[in-house]
C-alpha positions as CSV (number, residue, x, y, z in Angstrom):
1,X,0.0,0.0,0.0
2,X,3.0,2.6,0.9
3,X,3.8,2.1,-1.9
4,X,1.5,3.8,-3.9
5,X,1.8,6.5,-2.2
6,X,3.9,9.4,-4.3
7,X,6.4,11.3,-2.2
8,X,6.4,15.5,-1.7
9,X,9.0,17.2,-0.8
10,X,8.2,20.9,0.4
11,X,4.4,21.9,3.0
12,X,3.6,23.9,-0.2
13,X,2.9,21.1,-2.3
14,X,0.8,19.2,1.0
15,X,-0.9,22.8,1.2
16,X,-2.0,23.1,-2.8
17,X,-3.9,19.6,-2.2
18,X,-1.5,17.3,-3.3
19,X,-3.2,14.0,-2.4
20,X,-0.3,12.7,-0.5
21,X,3.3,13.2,1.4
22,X,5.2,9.9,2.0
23,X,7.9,12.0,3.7
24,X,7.1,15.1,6.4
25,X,8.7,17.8,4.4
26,X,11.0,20.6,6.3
27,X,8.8,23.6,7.3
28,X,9.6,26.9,6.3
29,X,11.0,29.7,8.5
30,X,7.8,31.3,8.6
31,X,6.2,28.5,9.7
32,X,8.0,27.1,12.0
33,X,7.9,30.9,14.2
34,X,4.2,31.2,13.7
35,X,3.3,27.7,15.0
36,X,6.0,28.1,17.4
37,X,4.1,31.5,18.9
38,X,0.5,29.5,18.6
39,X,1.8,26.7,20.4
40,X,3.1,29.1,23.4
41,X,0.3,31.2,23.6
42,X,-2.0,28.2,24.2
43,X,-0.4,26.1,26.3
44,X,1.4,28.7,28.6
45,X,-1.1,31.6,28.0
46,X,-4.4,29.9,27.8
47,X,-4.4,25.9,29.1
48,X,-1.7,26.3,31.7
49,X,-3.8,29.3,33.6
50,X,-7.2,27.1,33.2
51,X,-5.8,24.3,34.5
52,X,-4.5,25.6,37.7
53,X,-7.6,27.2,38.3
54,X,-9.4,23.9,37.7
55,X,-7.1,22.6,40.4
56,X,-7.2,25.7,42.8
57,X,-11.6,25.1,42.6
58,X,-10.9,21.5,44.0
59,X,-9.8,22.8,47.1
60,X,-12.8,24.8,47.9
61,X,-15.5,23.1,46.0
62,X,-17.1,19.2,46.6
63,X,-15.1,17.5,43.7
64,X,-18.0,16.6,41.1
65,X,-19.9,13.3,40.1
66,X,-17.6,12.9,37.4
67,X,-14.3,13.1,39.2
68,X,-11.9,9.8,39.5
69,X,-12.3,7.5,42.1
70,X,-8.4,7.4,42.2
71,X,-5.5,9.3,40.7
72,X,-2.1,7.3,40.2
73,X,1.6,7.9,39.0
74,X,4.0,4.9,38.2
75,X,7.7,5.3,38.1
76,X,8.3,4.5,34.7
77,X,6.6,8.2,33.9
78,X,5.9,9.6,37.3
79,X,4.5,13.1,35.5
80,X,2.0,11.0,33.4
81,X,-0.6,10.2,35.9
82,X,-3.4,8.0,35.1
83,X,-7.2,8.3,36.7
84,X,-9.0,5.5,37.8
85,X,-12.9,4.8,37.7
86,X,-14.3,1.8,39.5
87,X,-17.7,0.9,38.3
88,X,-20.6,1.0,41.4
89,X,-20.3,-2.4,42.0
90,X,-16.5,-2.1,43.2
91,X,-15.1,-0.8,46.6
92,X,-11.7,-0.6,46.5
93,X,-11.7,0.4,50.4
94,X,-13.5,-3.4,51.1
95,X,-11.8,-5.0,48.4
96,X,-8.8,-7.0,48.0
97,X,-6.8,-8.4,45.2
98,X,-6.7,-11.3,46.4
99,X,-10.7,-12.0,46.5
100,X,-12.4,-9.9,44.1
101,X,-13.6,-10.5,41.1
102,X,-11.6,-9.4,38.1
103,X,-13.4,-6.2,36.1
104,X,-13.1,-5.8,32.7
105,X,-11.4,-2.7,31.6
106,X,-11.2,0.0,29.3
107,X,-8.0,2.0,28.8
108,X,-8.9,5.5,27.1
109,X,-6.5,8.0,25.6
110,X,-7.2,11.6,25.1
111,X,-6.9,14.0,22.3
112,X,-5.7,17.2,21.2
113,X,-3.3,16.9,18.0
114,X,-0.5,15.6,19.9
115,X,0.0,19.1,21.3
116,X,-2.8,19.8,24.1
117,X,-5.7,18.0,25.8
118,X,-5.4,16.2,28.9
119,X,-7.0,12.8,30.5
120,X,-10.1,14.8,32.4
121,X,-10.8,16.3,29.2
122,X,-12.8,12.5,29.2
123,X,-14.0,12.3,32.9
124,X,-17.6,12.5,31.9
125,X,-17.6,9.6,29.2
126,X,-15.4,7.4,32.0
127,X,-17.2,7.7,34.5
128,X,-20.3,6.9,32.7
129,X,-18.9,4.2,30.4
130,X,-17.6,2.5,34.3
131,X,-20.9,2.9,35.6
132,X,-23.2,1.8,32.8
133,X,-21.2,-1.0,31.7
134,X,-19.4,-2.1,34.8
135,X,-15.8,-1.6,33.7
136,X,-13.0,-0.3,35.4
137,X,-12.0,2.4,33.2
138,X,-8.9,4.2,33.3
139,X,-7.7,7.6,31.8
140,X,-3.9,7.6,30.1
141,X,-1.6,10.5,29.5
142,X,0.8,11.4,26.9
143,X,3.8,13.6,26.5
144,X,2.8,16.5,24.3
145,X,4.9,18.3,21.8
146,X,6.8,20.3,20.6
147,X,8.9,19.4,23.4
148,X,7.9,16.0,22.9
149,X,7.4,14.7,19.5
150,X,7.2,11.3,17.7
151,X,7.8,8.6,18.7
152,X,7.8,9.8,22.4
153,X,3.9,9.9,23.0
154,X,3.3,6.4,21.2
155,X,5.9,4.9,24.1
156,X,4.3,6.2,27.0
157,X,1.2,4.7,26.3
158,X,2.9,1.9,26.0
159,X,4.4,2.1,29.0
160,X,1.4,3.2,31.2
161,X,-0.5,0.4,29.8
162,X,2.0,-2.2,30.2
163,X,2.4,-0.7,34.2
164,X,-1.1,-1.5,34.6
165,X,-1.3,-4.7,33.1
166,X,1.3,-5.9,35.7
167,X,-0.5,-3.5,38.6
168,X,-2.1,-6.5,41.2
169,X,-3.4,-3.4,43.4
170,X,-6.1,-2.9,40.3
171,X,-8.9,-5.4,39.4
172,X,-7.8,-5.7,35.9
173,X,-8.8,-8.9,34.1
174,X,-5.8,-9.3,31.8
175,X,-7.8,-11.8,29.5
176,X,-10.4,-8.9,28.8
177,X,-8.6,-5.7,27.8
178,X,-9.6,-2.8,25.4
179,X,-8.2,0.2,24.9
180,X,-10.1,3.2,23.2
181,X,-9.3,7.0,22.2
182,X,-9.8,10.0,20.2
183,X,-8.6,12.1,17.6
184,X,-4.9,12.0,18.2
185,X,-5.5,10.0,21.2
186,X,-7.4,6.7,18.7
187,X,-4.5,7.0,16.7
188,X,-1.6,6.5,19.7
189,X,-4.0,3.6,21.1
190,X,-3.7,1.7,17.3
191,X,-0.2,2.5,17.4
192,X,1.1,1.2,20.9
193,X,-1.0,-1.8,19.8
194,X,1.5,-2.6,17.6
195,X,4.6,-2.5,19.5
196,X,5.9,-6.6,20.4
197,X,5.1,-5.6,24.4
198,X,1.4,-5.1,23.8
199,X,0.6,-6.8,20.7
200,X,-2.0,-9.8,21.7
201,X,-2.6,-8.4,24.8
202,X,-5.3,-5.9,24.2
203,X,-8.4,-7.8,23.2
204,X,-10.1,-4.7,21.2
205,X,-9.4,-1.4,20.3
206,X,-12.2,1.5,20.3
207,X,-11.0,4.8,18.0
208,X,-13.3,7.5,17.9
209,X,-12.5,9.9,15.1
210,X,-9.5,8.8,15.2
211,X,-6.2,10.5,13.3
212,X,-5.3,7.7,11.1
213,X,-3.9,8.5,8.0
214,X,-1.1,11.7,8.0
215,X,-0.2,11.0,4.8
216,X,-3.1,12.4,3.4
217,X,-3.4,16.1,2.7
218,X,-5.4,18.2,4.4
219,X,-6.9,19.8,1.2
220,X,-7.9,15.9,-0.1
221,X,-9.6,15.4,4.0
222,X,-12.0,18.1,3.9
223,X,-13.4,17.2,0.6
224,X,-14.6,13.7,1.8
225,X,-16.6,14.6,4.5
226,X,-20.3,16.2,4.4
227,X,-21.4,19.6,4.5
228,X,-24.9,20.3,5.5
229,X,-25.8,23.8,5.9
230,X,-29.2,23.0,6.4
231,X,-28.7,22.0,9.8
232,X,-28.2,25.6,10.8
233,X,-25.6,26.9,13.6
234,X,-22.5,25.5,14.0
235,X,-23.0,22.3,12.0
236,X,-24.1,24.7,9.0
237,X,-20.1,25.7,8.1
238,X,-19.0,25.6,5.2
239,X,-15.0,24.5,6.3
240,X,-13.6,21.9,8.9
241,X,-12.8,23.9,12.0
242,X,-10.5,20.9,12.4
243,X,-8.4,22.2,9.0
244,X,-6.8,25.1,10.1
245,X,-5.1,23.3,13.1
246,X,-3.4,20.1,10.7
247,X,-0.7,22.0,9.8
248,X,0.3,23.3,13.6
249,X,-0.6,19.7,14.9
250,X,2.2,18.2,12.2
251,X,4.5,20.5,13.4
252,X,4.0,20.4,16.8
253,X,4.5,16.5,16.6
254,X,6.7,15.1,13.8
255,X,10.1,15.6,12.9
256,X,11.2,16.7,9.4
257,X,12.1,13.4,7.3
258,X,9.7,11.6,8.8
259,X,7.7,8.7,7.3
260,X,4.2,9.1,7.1
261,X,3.4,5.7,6.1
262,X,5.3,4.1,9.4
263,X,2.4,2.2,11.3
264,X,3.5,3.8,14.3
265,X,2.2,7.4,12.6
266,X,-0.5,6.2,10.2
267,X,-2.0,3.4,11.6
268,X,-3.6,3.0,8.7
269,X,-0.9,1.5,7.1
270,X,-0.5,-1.5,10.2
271,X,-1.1,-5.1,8.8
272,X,-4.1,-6.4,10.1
273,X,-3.1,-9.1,12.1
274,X,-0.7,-6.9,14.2
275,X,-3.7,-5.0,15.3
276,X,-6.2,-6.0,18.6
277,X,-9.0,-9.2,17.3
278,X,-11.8,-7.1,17.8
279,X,-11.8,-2.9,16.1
280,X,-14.5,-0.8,16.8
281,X,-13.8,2.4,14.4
282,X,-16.4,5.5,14.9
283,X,-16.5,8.3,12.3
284,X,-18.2,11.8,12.7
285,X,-20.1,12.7,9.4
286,X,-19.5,16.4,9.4
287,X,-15.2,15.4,10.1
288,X,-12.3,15.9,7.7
289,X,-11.1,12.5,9.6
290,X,-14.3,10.3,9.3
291,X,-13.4,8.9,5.6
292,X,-10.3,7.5,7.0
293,X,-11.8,5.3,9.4
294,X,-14.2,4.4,6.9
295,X,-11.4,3.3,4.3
296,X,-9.8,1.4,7.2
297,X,-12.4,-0.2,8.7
298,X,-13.2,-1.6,4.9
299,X,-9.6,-2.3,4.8
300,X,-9.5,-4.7,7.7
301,X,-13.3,-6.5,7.1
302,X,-12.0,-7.4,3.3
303,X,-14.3,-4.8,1.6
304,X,-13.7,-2.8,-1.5
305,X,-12.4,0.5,0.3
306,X,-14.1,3.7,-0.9
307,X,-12.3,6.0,-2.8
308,X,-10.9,9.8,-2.0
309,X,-13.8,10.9,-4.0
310,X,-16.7,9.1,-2.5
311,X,-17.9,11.3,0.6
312,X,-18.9,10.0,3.9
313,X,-22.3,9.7,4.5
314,X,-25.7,11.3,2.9
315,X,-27.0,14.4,1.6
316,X,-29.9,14.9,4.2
317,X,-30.2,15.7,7.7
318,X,-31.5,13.0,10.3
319,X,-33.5,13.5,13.3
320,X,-32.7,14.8,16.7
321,X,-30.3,12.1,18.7
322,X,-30.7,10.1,15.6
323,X,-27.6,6.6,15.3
324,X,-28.5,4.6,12.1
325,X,-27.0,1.2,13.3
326,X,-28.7,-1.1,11.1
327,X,-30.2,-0.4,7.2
328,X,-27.8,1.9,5.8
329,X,-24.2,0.4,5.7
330,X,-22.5,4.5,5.1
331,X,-23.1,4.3,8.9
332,X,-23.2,1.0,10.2
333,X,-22.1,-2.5,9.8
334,X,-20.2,-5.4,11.2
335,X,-17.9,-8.3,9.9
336,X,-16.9,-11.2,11.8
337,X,-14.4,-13.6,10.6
338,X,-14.4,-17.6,11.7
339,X,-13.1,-18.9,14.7
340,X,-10.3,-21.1,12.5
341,X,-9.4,-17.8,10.3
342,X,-8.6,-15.4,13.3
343,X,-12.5,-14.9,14.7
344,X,-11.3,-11.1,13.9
345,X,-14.2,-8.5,14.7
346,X,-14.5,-5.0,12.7
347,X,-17.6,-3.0,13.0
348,X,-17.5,0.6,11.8
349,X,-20.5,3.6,13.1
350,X,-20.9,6.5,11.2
351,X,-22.6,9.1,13.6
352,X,-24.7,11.4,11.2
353,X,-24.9,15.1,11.4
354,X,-22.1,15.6,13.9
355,X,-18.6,16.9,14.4
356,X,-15.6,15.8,15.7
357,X,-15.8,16.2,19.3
358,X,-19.4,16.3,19.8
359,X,-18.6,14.2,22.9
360,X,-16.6,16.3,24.9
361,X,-17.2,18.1,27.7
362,X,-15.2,21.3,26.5
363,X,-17.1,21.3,22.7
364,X,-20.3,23.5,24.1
365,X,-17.6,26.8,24.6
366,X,-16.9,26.5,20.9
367,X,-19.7,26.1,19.2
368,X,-22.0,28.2,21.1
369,X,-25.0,26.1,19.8
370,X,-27.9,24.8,21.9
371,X,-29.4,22.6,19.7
372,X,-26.1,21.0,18.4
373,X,-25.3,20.2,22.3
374,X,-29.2,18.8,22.4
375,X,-28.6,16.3,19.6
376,X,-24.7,15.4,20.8
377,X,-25.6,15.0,24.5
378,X,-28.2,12.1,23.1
379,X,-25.6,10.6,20.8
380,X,-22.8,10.3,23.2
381,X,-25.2,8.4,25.1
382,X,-25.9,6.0,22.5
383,X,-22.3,5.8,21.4
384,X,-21.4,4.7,25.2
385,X,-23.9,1.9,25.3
386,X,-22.7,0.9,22.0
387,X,-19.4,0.3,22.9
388,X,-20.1,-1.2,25.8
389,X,-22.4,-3.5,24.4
390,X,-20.4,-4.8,21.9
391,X,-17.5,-5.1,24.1
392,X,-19.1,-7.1,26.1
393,X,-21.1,-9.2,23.7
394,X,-18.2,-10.3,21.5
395,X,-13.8,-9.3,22.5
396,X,-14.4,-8.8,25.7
397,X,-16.9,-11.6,27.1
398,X,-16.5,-13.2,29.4
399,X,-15.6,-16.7,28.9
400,X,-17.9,-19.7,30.3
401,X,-15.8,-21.6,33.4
C-alpha cells in the first residue's frame, strides 16, 4: 500500500492539495515561528492558567460526580498520571486483590493533536462508560509536543498500559482488555498496539474519530466529509474547524524526514493481524477524519475500500439524537471472521450530522450552539452503550468456566 503513495517534498505542495506526502517535508522559516508562537500562547497563555484554576476550585469546591475515584503515578513516567474509575459495584476500600472479582477494563486516551488535551478532558464519558457498563476504566496521559514529538507519545502509552497490566493493586482482568481514544488519542491507542510488548494483549481497540492516516493532505480530507448547511448553527459551516489546526498539529509532533506511512504514525498502514481481534472504528459525518476510518475499517473487514472521491455519509439531515445502526451500511455495519481464520471483529459507526468532538465536555464553549449540544448530548449516550455493548457481547466476554 506505501507504496502507492507518491512522495512530496516541500508543505507547499501538501498545502496546494496534493493528495499525499510519503515524507514530512522541512517547514519553512515562517512556519515554523508562527506555530511556534501559537503553540506558546495556548499552552502557557491559555491551558496552563485554566488548569490551575481547575485545580485551585478543587480545594474549595465538593469535587464533582464525574471526578476519578483514584489518581495514580507509576515510576516508569511519574509526571503522566493516570485516573481511575471503578464501576458502582467495586469498593476498592472493602476489596482486596486477592478475593475480588476481576473487572473488565477499558484504557482510554485523550486528544488534542499531539499538542494539548489532557485525561479529564474525558472524565464525563469514563465515568459513565464504568458505571453503565461495569468496567474499570482508566484515563492515560501522553507527553505532548513540541517538546515531545514522535515517537515519544506512542511509548508512553505503551508504558502506562504495560504498568497496569502488571498492577495486582487494580482489578484488571488481563484476559479482557480494550483500549479506546480520540482524535490523536485513537490514533496512539492503534499504534502502541503494535509494538511486540502489547501486541496480543489488548483484546479490542475503540478509535473515535481517530487521526489515522497523515499521509493524506489536508486539502484531499476536507473534501470527503459532508457539508450540511441546512442543519443551521455550527454544524451549518461551510469548512472543517479541524483544518486550520493540521498543519500546527504536524508540526508540533513530527520531525522533518519523517515517514508518514510508518504504522506507528499512520496506523492506517498497520497489517491487520498486528492490530487487537476485535476494532470498533467511529466516524463523525461532518469530520475531515471520518473517511479514513471508513477506508480502514473496509480495509481490515475485506471490503472494497471507498475511494478519495466518495464522501462519507448522505446528503440529508436526520432527526434529533438520531444513530442509524442497522439499514444503511454509510453508517453502520459489522464483519466477523471464523473462529479457524482469526475470529477477527470490525464494525465501523458512522454518527450522522455531527462533528468531531461532539462528545466532549469542552465542545459546548466552541460552538456556542444549543441545539447541536441537544442532539450530541443524546448521541454520546448511544455511542457509550454501544461500545459497551459490543464489548461485552463479543472481545471482551467473558468466557464460560
Amino acid at each position: 500500500m506505501a507504496e502507492t503513495i507518491a512522495a512530496t517534498t516541500s508543505a507547499e505542495a501538501a498545502a496546494d492539495g496534493d493528495p499525499t506526502r510519503l515524507v514530512v517535508p522541512r517547514w519553512p522559516l515562517s512556519s515554523r515561528l508562527k506555530y511556534a508562537v501559537i503553540a506558546f500562547l495556548w499552552k502557557r497563555l491559555i491551558l496552563k492558567p485554566l488548569l490551575y484554576y481547575s485545580e485551585f476550585k478543587k480545594y474549595f469546591i465538593p469535587p464533582g460526580e464525574n471526578e476519578p475515584d483514584h489518581v495514580k503515578a507509576y515510576p516508569v513516567r511519574k509526571s503522566l498520571k493516570v485516573r481511575i474509575f471503578f464501576p458502582p459495584s467495586y469498593n476498592p476500600s472493602t476489596s482486596s486483590p486477592e478475593t475480588t472479582t476481576k473487572l473488565p477494563t477499558l484504557l482510554t486516551c485523550h486528544g488534542g493533536g499531539f499538542l494539548v488535551g489532557e485525561p479529564h478532558d474525558n472524565d464525563a464519558w469514563n465515568r459513565a462508560f464504568a458505571k453503565r457498563h461495569g468496567f474499570l476504566v482508566i484515563a492515560l496521559d501522553y507527553s505532548k509536543g513540541p517538546r515531545h514529538r514522535f515517537p515519544a507519545a506512542v511509548h508512553d502509552v505503551e508504558a502506562l498500559v504495560g504498568c497496569i497490566l502488571a498492577d495486582r493493586s487494580l482489578p484488571v482482568d488481563a484476559a479482557r482488555v480494550a483500549v479506546a481514544g480520540w482524535s490523536a488519542g485513537g490514533n496512539l491507542v492503534l499504534a502502541a498496539s503494535l509494538l511486540p510488548s502489547l501486541r496480543g494483549r489488548i483484546r479490542a481497540a475503540v478509535p473515535l474519530y481517530p487521526l489515522l492516516d497523515r499521509a493524506t493532505a489536508t486539502a484531499v480530507k476536507t473534501r470527503t466529509r459532508r457539508y450540511k448547511p441546512a442543519l443551521g448553527g455550527f454544524r451549518a459551516r461551510d469548512g472543517d474547524f479541524v483544518a486550520p489546526m493540521m498543519g500546527l498539529f504536524d508540526w508540533a509532533s513530527l520531525r522533518p524526514g519523517q515517514r508518514c506511512d510508518d504504522p506507528l504514525v499512520s496506523p492506517c498502514y498497520a497489517p491487520r493481524e498486528h492490530l487487537p481481534a476485535g476494532v470498533f472504528l467511529i466516524g463523525c459525518e461532518l469530520d475531515m477524519l471520518a473517511h479514513e476510518a471508513w477506508r480502514v475499517a473496509c480495509r481490515l473487514a475485506g471490503r472494497r475500500v471507498p475511494s478519495l472521491d466518495e464522501p462519507v455519509g448522505r446528503e440529508e439531515a436526520g432527526g434529533k439524537g438520531e444513530l442509524v445502526t442497522g439499514g444503511d451500511e454509510r453508517f453502520a455495519w459489522e464483519e466477523e471472521t471464523a473462529e479457524e481464520d482469526g475470529g477477527l471483529r470490525v464494525r465501523w459507526l458512522l454518527v450522522p450530522d455531527t462533528v468531531h468532538g461532539f462528545d466532549q465536555s469542552n465542545i459546548e464553549g466552541l460552538v456556542k450552539d444549543p441545539v447541536f449540544m441537544e442532539d450530541a448530548r443524546i448521541k454520546t449516550v448511544k455511542v457509550i452503550d454501544l461500545v459497551g455493548e459490543w464489548l461485552l457481547s463479543g472481545p471482551l466476554q467473558a468466557t464460560k468456566s
